[in-house]
C-alpha positions in Angstrom: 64.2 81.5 97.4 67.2 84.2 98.7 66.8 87.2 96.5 70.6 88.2 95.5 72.2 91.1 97.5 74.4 93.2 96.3 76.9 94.0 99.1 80.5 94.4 98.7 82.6 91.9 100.0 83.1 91.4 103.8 80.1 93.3 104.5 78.4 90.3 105.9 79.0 86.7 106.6 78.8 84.2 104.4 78.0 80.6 105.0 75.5 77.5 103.8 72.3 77.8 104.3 68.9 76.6 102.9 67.8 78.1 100.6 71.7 79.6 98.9 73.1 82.5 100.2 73.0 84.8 96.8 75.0 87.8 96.1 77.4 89.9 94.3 79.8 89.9 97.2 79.7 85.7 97.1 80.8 86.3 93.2 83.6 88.2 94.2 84.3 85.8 96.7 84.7 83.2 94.3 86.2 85.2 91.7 89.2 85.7 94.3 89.2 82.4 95.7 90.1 81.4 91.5 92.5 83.9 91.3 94.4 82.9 94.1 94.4 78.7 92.8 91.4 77.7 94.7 89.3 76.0 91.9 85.5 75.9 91.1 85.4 73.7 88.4 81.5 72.7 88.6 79.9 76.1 88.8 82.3 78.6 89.1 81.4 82.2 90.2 77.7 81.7 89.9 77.0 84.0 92.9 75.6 81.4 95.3 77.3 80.1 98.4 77.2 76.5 98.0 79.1 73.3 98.8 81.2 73.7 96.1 82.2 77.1 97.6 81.8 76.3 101.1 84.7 73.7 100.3 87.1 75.7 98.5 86.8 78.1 101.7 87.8 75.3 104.1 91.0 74.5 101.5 91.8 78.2 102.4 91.0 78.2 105.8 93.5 75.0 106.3 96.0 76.9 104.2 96.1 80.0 106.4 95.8 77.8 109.5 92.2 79.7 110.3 89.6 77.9 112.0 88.0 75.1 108.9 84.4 75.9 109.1 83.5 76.8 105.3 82.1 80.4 106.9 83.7 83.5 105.2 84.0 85.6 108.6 85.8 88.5 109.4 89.1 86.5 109.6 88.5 84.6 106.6 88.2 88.1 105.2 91.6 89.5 106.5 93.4 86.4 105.0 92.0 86.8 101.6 92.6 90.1 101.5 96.2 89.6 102.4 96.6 86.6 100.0 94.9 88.1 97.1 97.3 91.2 97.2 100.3 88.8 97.8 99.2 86.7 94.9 99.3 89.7 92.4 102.3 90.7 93.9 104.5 87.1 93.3 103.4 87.5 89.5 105.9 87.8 87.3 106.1 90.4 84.2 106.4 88.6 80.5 110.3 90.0 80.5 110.9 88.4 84.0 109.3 85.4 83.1 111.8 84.8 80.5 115.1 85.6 82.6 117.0 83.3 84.3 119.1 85.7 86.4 118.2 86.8 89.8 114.9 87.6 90.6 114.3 91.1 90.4 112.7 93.0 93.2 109.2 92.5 94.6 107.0 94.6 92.8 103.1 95.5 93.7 100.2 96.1 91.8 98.0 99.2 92.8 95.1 101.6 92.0 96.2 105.3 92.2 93.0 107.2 92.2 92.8 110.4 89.4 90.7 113.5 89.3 91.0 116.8 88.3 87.9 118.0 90.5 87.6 117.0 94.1 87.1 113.6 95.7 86.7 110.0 94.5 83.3 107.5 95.2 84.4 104.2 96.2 81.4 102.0 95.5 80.2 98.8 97.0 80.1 97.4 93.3 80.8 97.5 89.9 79.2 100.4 89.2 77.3 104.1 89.6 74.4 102.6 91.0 76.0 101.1 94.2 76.1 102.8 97.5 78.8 104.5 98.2 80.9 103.1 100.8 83.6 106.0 100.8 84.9 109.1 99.5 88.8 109.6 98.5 91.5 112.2 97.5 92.9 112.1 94.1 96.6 110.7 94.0 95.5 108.1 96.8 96.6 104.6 95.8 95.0 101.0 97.2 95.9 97.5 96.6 94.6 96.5 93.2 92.1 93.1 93.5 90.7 92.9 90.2 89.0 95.1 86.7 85.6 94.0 85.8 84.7 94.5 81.8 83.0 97.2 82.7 86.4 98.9 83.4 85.7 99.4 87.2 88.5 98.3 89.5 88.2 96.6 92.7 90.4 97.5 95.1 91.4 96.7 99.1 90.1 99.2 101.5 89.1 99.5 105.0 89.2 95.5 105.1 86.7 94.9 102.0 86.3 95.1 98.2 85.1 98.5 97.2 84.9 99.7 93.4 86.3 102.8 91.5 85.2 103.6 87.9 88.3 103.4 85.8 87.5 107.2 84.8 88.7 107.9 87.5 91.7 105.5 88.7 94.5 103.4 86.9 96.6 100.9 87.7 100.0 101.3 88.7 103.1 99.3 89.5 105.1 100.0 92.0 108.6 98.3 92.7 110.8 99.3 96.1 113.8 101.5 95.7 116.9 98.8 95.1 118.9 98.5 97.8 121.9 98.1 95.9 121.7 101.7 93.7 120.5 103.5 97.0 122.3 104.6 100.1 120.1 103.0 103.4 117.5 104.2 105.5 117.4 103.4 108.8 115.4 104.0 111.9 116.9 103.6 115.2 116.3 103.6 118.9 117.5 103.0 122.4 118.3 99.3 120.8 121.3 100.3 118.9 122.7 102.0 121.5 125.9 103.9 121.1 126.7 104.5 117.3 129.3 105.7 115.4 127.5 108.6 113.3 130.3 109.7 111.5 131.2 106.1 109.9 127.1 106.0 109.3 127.0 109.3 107.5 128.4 108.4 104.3 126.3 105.1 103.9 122.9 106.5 104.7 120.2 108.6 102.6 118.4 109.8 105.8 117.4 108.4 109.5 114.4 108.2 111.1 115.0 108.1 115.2 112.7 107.0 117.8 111.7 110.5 120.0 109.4 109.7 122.4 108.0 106.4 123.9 104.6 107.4 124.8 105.3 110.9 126.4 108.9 109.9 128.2 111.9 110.8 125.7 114.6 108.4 123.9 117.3 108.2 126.4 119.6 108.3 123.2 117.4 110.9 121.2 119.4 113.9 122.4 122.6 112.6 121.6 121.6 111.2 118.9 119.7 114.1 117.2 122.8 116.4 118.0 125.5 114.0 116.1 123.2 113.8 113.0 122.7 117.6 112.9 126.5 118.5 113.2 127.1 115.8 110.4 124.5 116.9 108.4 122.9 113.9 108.1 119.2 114.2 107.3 116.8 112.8 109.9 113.2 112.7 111.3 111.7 111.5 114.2 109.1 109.0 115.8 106.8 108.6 118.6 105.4 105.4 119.6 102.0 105.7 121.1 100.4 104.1 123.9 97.1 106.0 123.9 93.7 104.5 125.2 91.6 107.5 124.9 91.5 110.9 122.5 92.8 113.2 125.3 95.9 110.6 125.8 96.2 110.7 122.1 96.1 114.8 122.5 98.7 114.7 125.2 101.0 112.4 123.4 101.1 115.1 120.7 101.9 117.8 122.3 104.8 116.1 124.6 106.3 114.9 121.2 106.2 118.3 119.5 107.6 120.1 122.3 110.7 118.1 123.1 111.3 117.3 119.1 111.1 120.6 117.5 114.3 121.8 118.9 115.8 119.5 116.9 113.9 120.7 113.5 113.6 117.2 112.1 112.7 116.7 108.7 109.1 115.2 109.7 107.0 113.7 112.7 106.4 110.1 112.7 103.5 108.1 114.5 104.5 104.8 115.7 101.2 102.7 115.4 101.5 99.6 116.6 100.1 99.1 120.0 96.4 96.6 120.5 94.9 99.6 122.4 94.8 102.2 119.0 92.6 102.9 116.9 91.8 105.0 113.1 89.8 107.6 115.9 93.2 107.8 118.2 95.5 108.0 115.5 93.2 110.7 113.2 93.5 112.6 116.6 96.8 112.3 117.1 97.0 113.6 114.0 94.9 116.6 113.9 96.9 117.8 117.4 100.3 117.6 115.5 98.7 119.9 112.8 97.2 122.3 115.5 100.9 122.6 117.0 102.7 123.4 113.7 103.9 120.2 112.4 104.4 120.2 108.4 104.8 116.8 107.4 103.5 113.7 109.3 103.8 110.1 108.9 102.5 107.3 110.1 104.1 103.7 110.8 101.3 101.3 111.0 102.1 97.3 111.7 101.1 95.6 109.1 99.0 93.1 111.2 96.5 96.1 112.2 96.4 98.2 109.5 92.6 96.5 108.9 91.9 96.5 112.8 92.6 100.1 113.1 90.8 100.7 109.5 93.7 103.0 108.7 92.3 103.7 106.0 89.8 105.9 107.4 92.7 107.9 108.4 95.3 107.4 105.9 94.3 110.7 104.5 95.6 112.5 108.1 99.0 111.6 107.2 101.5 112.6 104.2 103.1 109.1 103.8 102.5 105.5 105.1 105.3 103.4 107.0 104.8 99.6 106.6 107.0 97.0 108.0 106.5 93.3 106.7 109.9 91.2 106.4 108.8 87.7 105.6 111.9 85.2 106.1 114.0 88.6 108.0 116.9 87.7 106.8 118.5 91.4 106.0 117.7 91.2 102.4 114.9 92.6 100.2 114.8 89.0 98.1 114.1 87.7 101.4 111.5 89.7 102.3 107.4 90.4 101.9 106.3 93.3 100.6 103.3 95.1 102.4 99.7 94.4 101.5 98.6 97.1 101.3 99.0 100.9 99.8 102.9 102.9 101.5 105.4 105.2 100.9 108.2 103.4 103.3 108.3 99.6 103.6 110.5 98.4 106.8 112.1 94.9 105.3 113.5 93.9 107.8 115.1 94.4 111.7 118.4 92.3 111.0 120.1 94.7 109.0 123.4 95.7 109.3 125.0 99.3 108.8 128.1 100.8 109.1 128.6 102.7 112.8 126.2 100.4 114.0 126.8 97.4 116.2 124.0 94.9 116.3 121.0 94.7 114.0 118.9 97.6 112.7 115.7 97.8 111.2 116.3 98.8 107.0 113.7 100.3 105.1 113.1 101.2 101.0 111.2 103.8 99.2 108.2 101.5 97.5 105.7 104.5 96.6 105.2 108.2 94.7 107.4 109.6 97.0 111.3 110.5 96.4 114.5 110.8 98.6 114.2 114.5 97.7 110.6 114.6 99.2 112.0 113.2 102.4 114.7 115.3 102.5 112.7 118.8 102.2 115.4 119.6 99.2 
């Protein structure tokens, strides 16, 4: 007989075998695979991978249009993750239940992590006795998963279920800055070409403009970095990185901060969205900005690699996270997904529409800790 392991979830495959597969990741497996509407009605969340299990994992599979095996794999793993946090997300509050106006905005469910000493343990399980699989700041916050009655709370990170004593976390909800009691925050690029900055000015809270592409400038940044500052309008900037290796990461870096200080934006943004990236290239890129002088960095991370690049290894580099996720992209926030997993910034969608603008532009909402004020500088 399999003696059970206790691993944290997604730190090995599971699949059938002979004897059971046993194991306190496999009960968390099925503990999620309930929440979400996947039912075990024979044995539940017995901690053994059986058919019963394996075939509520091929429901899912076919659901997220995976490959139907019944093996929880590395894919399998990305899609729970991602459905679990949408799940919590879509679940309505006992006041919204009862209204039958609009819906009101998206909300999200997290763990902010508290301390008044120095770092947080995230454990592999429910408890003190688990190896530690990482070690985070207080006032980080994760994508809540689930609060075991011992009071520890699962959360998403690095693309598995670690733990967190509920000493030292709690759970918060966050819901996006409304659109509709806030002036817009757009980025922009080359893509929007010529625009009218002085019929934007009034309509926007601050801008965020594309710098650099790799290390070769904006061919609009100049102009449009010098409208913005004789308008007053408040603005930082973005580079979107191409970089294969640390020292292209490095030179990236310092080609950014020496054409974009000039312009003393607000902050410095890293555009990460590119297959060739990863949490070392980005940490580095990081770490050079730092060296160079820059005071506040962000970092926009596509949503469909923020678990590739294990950002959040990294996250900790960077004083606020950039998500985009739109869901239907139809310019509205009720149309829209919010982000998986823990931001400051959500990008909703790319078919926006803004006054001096002709054409779609990307939109974006507040959705974390973090204030127009903070962005600002004021």
């Amino acid at each position: 007989e399999i003696e059970p392991v206790e691993t944290s979830l997604g730190g090995r495959p599971l699949k059938l075998t002979e004897p059971l597969m046993k194991g306190s990741d496999v009960k968390m497996l099925q503990e999620l695979l309930m929440q979400i509407g996947y039912e075990l009605p024979k044995y539940g969340a017995d901690g053994e991978y059986g058919q019963e299990t394996v075939d509520a994992v091929k429901a899912f599979q076919t659901a997220e249009s995976l490959e139907v095996d019944g093996k929880y794999g590395p894919r399998s793993h990305a899609a729970l993750m991602d459905a679990v946090a949408d799940h919590d997300a879509s679940l309505p509050s006992v006041e919204e239940s009862d209204q039958t106006e609009s819906p009101a905005a998206p909300t999200i469910k997290m763990i902010e992590i508290v301390s008044k000493g120095g770092n947080v343990n995230i454990r592999g399980g429910n408890g003190s006795e688990y190896a530690r699989i990482s070690s985070v700041k207080p006032g980080t916050r994760f994508v809540y998963v689930a609060t075991a009655v011992n009071g520890w709370n699962a959360i998403a990170i690095n693309g598995q279920i670690g733990w967190v004593s509920g000493e030292y976390s709690k759970i918060v909800e966050i819901e996006p800055s409304d659109p509709k009691k806030v002036k817009a925050i757009p980025d922009i690029s080359r893509w929007q070409k010529e625009i009218n900055f002085e019929a934007m000015a009034s309509e926007v809270e601050f801008v965020i403009a594309r710098g650099m592409y790799n290390i070769g400038k904006d061919v609009y940044i100049d102009r449009y970095a010098s409208e913005m500052t004789r308008l007053g309008i408040p603005f930082g900037v973005y580079q979107y990185s191409i970089a294969t290796t640390p020292e292209e990461a490095r030179a990236e870096a310092r080609a950014f901060y020496e054409a974009m200080k000039g312009f003393k934006p607000l902050f410095y943004v890293l555009d990460a969205e590119d297959d060739g990236l990863d949490a070392v290239l980005i940490g580095v890129w990081a770490e050079e900005m730092r060296k160079l002088g820059a005071k506040k960095l962000g970092c926009y991370v596509a949503h469909n690699r923020y678990n590739d690049y294990e950002y959040d290894t990294v996250r900790d580099e960077f004083d606020f996270t950039w998500i985009p996720r739109y869901g239907s992209n139809d310019g509205t926030v009720e149309g829209s997904k919010i982000p998986a997993y823990a931001h400051d910034l959500w990008q909703y969608t790319s078919r926006g529409t803004l006054a001096g603008v002709k054409g779609d532009v990307d939109l974006n909402l507040l959705s974390g800790a973090k204030s127009i004020e903070w962005f600002r500088g004021e």
